[in-house]
MIGU-270478 format. One line per 3 residues: number of its first residue (from 1); their letters; for each residue x, y, z of C-alpha. Coordinates in steps of 0.001 Angstrom, whole numbers, plus 500000, padded with zeros to 6 digits. Each point is the difference from the previous one (the first is absolute). Layout:
! residues N
NUM	A	X Y Z ~ ...
END
This chain:
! residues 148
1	XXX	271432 890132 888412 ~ 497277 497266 500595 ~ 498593 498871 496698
4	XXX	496335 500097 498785 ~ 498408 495890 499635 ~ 498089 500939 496556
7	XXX	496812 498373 500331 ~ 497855 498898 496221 ~ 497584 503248 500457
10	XXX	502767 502027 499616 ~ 500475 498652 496479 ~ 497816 500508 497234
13	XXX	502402 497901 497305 ~ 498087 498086 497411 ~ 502493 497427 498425
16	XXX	497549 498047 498510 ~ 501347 500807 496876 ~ 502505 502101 497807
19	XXX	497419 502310 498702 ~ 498767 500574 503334 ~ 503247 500818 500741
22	XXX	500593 501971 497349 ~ 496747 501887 501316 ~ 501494 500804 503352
25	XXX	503216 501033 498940 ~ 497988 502409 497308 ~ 497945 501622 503561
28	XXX	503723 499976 501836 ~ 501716 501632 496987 ~ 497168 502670 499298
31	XXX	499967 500822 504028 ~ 504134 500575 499707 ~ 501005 496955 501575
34	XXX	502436 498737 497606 ~ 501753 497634 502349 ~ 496669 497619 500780
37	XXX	499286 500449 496338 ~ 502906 498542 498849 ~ 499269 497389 502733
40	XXX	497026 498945 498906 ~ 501253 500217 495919 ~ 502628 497461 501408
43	XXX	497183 497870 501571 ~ 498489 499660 496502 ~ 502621 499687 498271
46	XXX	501354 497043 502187 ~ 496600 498177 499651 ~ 500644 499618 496155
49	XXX	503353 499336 499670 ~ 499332 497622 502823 ~ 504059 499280 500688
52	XXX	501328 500011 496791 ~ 504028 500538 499789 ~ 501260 503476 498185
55	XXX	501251 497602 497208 ~ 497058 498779 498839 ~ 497895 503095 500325
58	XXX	502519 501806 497409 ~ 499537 497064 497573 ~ 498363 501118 496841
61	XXX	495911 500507 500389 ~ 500158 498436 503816 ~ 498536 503333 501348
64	XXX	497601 500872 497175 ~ 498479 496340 500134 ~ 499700 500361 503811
67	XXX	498549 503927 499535 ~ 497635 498071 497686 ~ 499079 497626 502705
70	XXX	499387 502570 502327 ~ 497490 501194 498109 ~ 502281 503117 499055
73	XXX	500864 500747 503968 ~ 503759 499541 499962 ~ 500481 502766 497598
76	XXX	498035 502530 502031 ~ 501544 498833 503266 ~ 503485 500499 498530
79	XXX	499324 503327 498588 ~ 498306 501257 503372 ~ 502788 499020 502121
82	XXX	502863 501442 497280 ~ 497696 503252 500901 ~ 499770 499244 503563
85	XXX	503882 499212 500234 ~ 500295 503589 498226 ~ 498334 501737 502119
88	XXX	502499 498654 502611 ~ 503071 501269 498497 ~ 500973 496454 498967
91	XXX	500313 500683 496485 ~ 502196 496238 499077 ~ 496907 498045 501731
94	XXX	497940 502216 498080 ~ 501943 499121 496676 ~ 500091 496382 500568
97	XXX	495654 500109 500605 ~ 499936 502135 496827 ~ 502133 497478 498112
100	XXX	498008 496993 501265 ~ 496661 501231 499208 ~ 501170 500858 496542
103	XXX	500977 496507 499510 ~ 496611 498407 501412 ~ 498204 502427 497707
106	XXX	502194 501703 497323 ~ 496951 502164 498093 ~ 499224 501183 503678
109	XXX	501215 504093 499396 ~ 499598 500512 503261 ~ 502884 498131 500914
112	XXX	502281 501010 497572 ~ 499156 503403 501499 ~ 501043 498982 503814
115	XXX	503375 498602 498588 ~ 500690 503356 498567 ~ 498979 501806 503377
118	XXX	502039 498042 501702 ~ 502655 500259 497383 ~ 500095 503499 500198
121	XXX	500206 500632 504137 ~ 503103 497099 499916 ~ 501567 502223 497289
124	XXX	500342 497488 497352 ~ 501761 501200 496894 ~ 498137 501202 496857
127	XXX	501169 496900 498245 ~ 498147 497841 502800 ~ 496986 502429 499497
130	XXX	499895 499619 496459 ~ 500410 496212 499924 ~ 497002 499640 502313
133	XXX	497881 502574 497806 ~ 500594 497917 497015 ~ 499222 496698 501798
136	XXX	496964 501631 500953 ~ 499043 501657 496611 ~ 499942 496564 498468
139	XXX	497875 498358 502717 ~ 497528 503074 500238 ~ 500818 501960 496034
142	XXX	495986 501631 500455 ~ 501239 501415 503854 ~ 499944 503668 499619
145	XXX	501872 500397 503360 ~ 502717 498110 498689 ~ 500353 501764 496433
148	X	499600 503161 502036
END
């Protein structure tokens, strides 16, 4: 099969930014394209960890200081591509989103929320569950979701 040259007017991609990025993913993810959502959540995300290593990103308060510098971005990217990755049957890419975005912005409910989705398609065990709800219940005690 002879392959298509892909010319710029055939893209539309604005990567001036995360929460442009952000933005687009939003339109691909509300128009059922989960794959280029989660392409363009990666996008953004990439632009503000900017090549940091796995180690330091887990070190205490490195995402919440960089969510923080993002003007509260990284958070929302994370969450949106936990969904995104959900939404694709990938329910352990979906976790690890869920669990990052909880760490860049622990009183963020909605995040808590996506770990537990994703939680419950992967079959974790009650214990799991439970551990996560009270995590969450002490970052977010006033989220009636959560007490629910």
């Amino acid at each position: 099969l002879a392959q298509k040259k892909i010319s710029p007017e055939h893209s539309q991609l604005d990567a001036k930014s995360p929460l442009s990025l952000k933005n687009q993913g939003n339109e691909a993810l509300n128009k059922g394209d989960y794959v280029t959502a989660g392409r363009l959540y990666t996008l953004g995300i990439d632009l503000i960890l900017d090549g940091r290593s796995n180690e330091e990103l887990v070190k205490p308060g490195v995402l919440h200081v960089l969510d923080n510098n993002s003007n509260h971005v990284l958070h929302a990217l994370f969450s949106n591509r936990s969904l995104a990755m959900l939404k694709q049957k990938d329910a352990a890419a979906a976790k690890e989103d869920a669990e990052l975005c909880t760490l860049a912005k622990p009183d963020f409910a909605k995040g808590h929320l996506r770990l537990l989705a994703a939680l419950d398609v992967d079959g974790a065990s009650v214990e799991e569950r439970r551990a996560v709800v009270m995590r969450a219940l002490l970052s977010c005690p006033d989220n009636a979701e959560l007490r629910g």
